[in-house]
N, C-alpha and C positions, 0 to 999 in steps of 0.2 A: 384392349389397351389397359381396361381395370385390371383385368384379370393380372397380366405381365407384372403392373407396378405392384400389386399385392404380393405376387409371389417375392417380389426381389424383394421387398420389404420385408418379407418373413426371410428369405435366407439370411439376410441382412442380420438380421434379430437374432437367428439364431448361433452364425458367426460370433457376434458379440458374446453370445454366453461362453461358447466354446471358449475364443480367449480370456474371458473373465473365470474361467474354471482351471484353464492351464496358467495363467497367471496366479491363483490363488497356489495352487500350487505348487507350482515350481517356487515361490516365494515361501513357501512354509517349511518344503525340505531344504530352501538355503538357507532359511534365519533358524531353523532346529537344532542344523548342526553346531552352533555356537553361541546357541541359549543357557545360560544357569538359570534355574529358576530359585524364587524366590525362599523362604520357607517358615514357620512359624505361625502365630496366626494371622486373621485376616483385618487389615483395616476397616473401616468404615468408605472412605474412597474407595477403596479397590472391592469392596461390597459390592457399592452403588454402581462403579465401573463393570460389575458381573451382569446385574442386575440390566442397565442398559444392555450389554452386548445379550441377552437372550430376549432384550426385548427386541434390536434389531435384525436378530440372526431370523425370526418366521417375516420379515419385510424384506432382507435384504438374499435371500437364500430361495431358491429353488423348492417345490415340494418334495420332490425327489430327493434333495439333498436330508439325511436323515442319519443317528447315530454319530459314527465318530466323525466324519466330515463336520456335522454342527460344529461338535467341540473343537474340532482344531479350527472352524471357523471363529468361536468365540476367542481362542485364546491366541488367534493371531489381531484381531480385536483388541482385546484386553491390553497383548504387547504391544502394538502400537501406541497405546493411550500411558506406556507406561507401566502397568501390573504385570509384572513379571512373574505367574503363575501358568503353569502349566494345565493340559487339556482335564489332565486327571485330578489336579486340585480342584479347578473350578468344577466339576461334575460331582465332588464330594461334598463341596460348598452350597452349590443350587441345592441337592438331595436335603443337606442341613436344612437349609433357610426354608425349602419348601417343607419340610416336619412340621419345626416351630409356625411358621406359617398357618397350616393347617389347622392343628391345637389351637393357636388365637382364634382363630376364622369361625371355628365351632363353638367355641366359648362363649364369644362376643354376641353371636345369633341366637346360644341356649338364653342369654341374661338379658339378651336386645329389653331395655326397658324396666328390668326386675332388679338384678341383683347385680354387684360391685361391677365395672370396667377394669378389664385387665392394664390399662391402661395409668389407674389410681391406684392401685396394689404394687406393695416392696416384694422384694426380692422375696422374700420369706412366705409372703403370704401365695405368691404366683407358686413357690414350688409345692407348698404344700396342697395346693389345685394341681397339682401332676401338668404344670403348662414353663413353657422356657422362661428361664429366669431375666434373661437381657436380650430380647426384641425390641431392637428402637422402635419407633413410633415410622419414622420415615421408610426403613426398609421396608416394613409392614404394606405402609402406603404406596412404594415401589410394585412391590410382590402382587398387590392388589391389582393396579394399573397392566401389567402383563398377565395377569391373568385372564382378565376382562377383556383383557384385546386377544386371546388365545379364545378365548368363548365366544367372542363377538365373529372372526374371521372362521369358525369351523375349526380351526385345527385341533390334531390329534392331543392325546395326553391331557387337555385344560380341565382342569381341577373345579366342577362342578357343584358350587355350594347353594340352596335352598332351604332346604331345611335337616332340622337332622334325623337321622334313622329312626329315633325313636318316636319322636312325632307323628310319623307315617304308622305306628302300631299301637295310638290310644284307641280304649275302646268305645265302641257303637256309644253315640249320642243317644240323649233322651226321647228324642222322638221316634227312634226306628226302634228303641222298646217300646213305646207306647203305642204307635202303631202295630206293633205284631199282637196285640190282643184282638186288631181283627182278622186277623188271618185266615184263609178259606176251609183251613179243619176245626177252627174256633166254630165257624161260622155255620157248616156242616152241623156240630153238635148243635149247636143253636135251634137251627131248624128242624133238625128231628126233634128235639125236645117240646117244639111247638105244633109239630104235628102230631107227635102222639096226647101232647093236651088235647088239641083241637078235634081229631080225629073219635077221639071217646067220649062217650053220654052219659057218664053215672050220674049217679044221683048227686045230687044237690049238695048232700052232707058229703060226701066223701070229693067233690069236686075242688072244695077247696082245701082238701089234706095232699092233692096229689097235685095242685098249683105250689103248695108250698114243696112238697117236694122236689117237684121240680125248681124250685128257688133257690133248692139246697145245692141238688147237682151242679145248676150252671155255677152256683159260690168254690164246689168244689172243687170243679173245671178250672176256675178263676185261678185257687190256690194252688192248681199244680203246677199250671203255667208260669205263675211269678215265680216257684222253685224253681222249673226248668230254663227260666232267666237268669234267674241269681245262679246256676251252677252255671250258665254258659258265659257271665260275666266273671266270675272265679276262674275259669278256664283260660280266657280272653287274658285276665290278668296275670295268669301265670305265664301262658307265652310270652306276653312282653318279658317279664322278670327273665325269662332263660333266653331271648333274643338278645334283653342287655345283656347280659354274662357272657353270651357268647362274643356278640361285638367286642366287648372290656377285653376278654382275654386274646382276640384276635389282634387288637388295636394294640395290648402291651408287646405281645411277641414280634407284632411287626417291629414296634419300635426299638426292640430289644434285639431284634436281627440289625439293623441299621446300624443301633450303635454299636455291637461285636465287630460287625463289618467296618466302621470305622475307623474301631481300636487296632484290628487288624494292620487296616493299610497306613496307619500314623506307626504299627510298631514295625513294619516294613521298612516303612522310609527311613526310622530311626535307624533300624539296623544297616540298613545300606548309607546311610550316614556315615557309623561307624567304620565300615567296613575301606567308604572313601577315607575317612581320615586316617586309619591303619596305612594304609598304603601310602597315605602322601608320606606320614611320619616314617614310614619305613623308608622311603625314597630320600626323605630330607639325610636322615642315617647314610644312607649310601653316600650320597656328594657330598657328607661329612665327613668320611672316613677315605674316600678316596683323596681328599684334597689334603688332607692329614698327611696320608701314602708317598704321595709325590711331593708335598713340601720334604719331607726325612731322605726321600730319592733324592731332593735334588740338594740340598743340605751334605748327603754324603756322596756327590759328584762332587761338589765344590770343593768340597772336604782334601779329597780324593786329585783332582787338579792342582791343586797348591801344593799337596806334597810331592807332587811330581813337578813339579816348577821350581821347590827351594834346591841350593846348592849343595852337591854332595859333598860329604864331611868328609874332608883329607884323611888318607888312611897312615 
């Protein structure tokens, strides 16, 4: 009897998705065809409206549902609420807001407690930190809230901040140098050195020229070792220095694809801008000149009628 109610319970369940999945979309391809979208930049509403709908779309969505389904999920979202942006706007938009995002995010963690708040810094002073010039406070705190809930629930993609890369590559602490002075081949020479003291009976007078010698070697021992420290922290420090350079010039190029990629598709849209308004202005021309056409037609039918109407002139 459990068993039965469970099952229909789950068909049940899954019915519902189905129509909740054919309803999404048969609603998307009937409000598409008769959508303008918006254009220009982005408001602040219609931000925070983006901003919501990706916070709702991993609660209200399927895991399976992934790529463009999301999006045209957001931005039948979006239109509802009013935002009249398309799939491909908003997806241009998130990618922005998560950059700038990002940049702060890293900022804020390098200075946690040291140095200026991105938050007290003018325009001027954020660019010349290579960080977005106009990040509200609130989107930020937006941006933040979905991510944490991307990181909290598992999902894919969540933007994982701790610390920053470079952090994870200072070098060895003072103590794991100071412990390697005893190390098992230090400690080796050590002890032969004290065997072969031990081991040998000279005389008196020469017993303590070859204590001191041996006083010498382990000093000398001492002093190689603090070199082969100091070159392995020089080494240590040069990696970092070419790990940063590498990160700096990967981090600029990415961003510097982004934005090409942007320029790109804003000089798209322009163009196809254009290319609509040629056409309408070509069209407006046509039903300007046809209407022209047929006023002169019909101007010389009138014309044309009345002289066939007046009376002919006696001959």
């Amino acid at each position: 009897m459990d068993a039965g109610g469970s099952g229909a319970l789950l068909g049940q369940e899954e019915e519902e998705a189905m129509n909740t999945s054919m309803a999404d979309t048969v609603s998307h391809h009937t409000m598409a065809v008769a959508r303008e979208y918006r254009r220009g930049n982005w408001t602040l509403p219609e931000t925070m409206l983006l901003i919501e709908a990706k916070k709702r779309v991993h609660d209200d969505r399927r895991p399976a549902d992934q790529g463009l389904a999301r999006w045209r999920w957001v931005e039948d979202y979006c239109w509802r609420r009013g935002c009249r942006r398309s799939q491909n706007q908003c997806n241009d938009r998130w990618d922005n807001l998560m950059r700038d995002y990002k940049k702060v995010r890293a900022y804020e963690l390098a200075v946690a407690g040291v140095g200026e708040s991105y938050w007290v810094m003018g325009r001027t002073e954020r660019k010349e930190r290579c960080l977005p010039a106009n990040l509200l406070r609130e989107i930020y705190e937006a941006m933040s809230e979905v991510v944490e809930r991307r990181m909290s629930s598992g999902g894919g993609g969540a933007v994982f901040f701790e610390a920053s890369p470079l952090s994870q590559l200072q070098p060895r602490p003072l103590e794991a140098t100071n412990c390697s002075s005893g190390s098992p081949e230090r400690k080796r020479r050590r002890s032969s050195l004290d065997n072969q003291a031990g081991g040998s009976t000279p005389a008196p007078g020469r017993h303590g020229h070859q204590q001191h010698q041996g006083n010498d070697d382990v000093h000398a021992d001492e002093g190689s070792d603090e070199d082969v420290e100091d070159d392995d922290d020089d080494a240590m420090a040069g990696a970092i220095g070419r790990c940063a350079a590498i990160l700096s010039v990967a981090l600029e190029s990415r961003d510097a694809a982004e934005e090409r990629r942007h320029r790109e598709v804003m000089a798209a849209e322009e163009r196809r801008g254009r290319a609509r308004q040629a056409r309408r202005d070509a069209s407006e021309q046509c039903v300007t000149g046809l209407a022209a056409a047929l006023s002169q037609l019909a101007g010389s039918m009138l014309a044309l009628a009345a002289k066939r109407r007046a009376p002919a002139a006696p001959k």
